[in-house]
C-alpha positions as CSV (number, residue, x, y, z in Angstrom):
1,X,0.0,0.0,0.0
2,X,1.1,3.3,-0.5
3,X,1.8,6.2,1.5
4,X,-1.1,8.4,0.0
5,X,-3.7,5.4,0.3
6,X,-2.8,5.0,4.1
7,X,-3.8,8.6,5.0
8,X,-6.9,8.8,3.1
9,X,-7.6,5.2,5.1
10,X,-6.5,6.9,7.9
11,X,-8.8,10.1,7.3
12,X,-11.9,8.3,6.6
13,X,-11.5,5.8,9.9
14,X,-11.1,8.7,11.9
15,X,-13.8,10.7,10.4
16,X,-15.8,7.6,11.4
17,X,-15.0,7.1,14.8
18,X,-16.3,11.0,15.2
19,X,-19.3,10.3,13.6
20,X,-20.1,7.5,15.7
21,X,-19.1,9.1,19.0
22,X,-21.2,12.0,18.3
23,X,-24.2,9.7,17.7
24,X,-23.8,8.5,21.2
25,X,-26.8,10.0,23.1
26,X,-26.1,13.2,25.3
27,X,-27.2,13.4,28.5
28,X,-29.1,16.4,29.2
29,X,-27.7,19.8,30.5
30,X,-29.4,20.4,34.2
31,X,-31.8,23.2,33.7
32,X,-30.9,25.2,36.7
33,X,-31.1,28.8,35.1
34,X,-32.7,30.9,37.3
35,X,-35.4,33.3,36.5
36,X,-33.4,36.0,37.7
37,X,-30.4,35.2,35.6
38,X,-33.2,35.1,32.4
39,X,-34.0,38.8,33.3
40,X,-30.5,39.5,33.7
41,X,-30.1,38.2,30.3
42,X,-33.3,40.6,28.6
43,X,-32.5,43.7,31.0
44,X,-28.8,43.9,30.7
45,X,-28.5,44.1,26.5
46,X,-31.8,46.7,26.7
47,X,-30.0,48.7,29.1
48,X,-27.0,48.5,26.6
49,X,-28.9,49.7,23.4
50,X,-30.9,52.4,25.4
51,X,-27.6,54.1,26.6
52,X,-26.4,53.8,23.4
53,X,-29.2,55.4,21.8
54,X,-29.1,57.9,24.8
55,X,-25.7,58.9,23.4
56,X,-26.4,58.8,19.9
57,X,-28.8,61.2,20.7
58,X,-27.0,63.5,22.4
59,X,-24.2,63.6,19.7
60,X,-27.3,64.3,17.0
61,X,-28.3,67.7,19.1
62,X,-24.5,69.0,19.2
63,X,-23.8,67.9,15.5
64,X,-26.7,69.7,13.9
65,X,-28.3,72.1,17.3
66,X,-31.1,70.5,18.0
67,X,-32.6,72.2,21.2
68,X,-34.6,71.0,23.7
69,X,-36.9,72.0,26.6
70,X,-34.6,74.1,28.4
71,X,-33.1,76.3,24.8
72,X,-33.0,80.0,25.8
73,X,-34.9,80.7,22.6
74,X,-37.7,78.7,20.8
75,X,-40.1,78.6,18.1
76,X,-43.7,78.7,18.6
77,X,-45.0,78.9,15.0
78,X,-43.9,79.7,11.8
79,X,-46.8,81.5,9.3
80,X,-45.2,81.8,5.4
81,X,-45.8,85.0,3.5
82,X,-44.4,84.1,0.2
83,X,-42.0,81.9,-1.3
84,X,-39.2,83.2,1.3
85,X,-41.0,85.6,3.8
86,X,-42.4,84.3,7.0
87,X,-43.4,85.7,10.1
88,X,-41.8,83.8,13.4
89,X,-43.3,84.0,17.1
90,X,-40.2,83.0,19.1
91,X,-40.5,82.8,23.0
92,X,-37.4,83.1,24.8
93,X,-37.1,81.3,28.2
94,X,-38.3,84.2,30.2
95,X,-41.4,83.3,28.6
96,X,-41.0,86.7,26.8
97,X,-43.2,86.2,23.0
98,X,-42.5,88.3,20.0
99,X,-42.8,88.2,16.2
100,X,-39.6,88.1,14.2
101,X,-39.9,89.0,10.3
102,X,-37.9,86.7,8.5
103,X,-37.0,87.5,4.3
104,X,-34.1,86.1,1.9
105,X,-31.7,88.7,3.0
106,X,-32.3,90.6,6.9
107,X,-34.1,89.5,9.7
108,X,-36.0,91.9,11.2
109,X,-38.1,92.3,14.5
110,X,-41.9,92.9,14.4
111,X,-43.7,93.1,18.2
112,X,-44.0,91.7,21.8
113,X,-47.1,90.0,22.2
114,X,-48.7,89.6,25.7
115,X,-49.7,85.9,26.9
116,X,-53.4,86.8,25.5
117,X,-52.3,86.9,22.1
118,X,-51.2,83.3,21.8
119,X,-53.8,81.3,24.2
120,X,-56.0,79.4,23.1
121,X,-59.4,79.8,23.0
122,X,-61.1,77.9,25.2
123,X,-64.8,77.7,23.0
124,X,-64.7,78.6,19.2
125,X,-66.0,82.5,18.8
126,X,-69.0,80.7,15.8
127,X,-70.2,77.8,19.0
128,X,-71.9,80.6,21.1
129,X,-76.0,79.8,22.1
């Protein structure tokens, strides 16, 4: 026999042991996990992904300014007056409210308004008995 015929005998026998001893049954792994390591398992990855998205987030509002809850200024509406004209109320953290002119070129400011001119109505002005 050659050389090259006793390694492939070689291969296949061994190949066939493997098979045979991973055909043997298994006996089963104890199932001791506890319910609090199962929570463990769901809570800690969440926790994970939340921070991260936390920090994502964060990075978003210094990359491109968004502002939150406690921005010294902040828009309340914005009414267009033609293709690049629009009139602004902007309330500053004060609580302060005024109208800010806004065109292609200048920016420009309009009025204070008092805390009367933006609420609300409570009842529609056309609802009245």
């Amino acid at each position: 026999m050659s050389k090259r015929s006793l390694t492939a005998i070689t291969a296949i026998l061994s190949l066939a042991s493997g098979t045979a001893m991973s055909a043997e049954a298994v006996p089963d792994a104890p199932a001791a996990s506890s319910f609090a390591g199962e929570l463990l398992a769901i809570v800690l990855p969440l926790a994970f992904i939340i921070a991260g998205l936390l920090v994502v987030l964060r990075l978003l509002r210094r990359r491109y300014g968004l502002t939150g809850p406690d921005a010294p200024l902040s828009i309340l509406q914005i009414l267009p007056l033609g293709p690049r004209e629009r009139l602004v109320l902007v309330k500053s953290r004060s609580g302060r409210v005024f109208t800010v002119g806004v065109a292609a070129q200048n920016v420009s400011f309009i009025t204070d308004l008092d805390h009367a001119d933006i609420a609300t109505p409570d009842k529609p002005e056309g609802d009245a008995p």
